[in-house]
N, C-alpha and C positions, 0 to 999 in steps of 0.2 A: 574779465581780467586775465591777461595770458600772466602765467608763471614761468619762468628759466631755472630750470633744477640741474644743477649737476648728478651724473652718474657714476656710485663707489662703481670701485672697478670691480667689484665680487658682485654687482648685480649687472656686468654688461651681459652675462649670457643669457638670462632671462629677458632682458628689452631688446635687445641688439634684434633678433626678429620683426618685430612691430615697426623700427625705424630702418631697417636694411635697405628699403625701395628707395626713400628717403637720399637716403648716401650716396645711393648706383645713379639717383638722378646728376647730383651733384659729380660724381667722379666723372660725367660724361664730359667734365668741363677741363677734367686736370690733365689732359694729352697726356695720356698712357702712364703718370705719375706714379702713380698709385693702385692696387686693385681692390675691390672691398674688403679681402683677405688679409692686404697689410693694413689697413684701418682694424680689421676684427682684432688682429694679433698685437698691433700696437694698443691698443687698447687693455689688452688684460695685461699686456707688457709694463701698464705705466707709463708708456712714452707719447700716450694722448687720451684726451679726457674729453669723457662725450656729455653734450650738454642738450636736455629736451625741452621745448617751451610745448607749453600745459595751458587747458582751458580751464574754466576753473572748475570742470571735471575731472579732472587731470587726461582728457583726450589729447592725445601728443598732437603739435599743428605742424610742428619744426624740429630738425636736428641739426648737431654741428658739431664737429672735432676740433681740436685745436692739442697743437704742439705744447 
């Protein structure tokens, strides 16, 4: 069973390493939008909310941002 857990934003500094490769795959996609830096920062900012899907180990499989 995959889970989808939202992450407080007081614990992105402890995940945010585990899923970082994660995000840099994806940003390959955003023509120069974005760099992982403003994701890290909007993130503790509040102004995006990182979301992990989980095995039911809780081994991360996926991540995602959102506005």
């Amino acid at each position: 069973m995959v889970r989808i857990i939202p992450v407080p934003p007081q614990e992105v500094p402890a995940v945010f390493p585990g899923i970082k490769g994660l995000l840099e795959k994806a940003l390959e996609y955003s023509h120069g939008e974005a760099s992982i830096e403003d994701i890290y920062n909007d993130l503790l900012r509040i102004k995006m909310i990182l979301w992990v899907a989980t095995d039911e180990k809780y081994n991360v499989k996926a991540a995602l941002v959102a506005e």
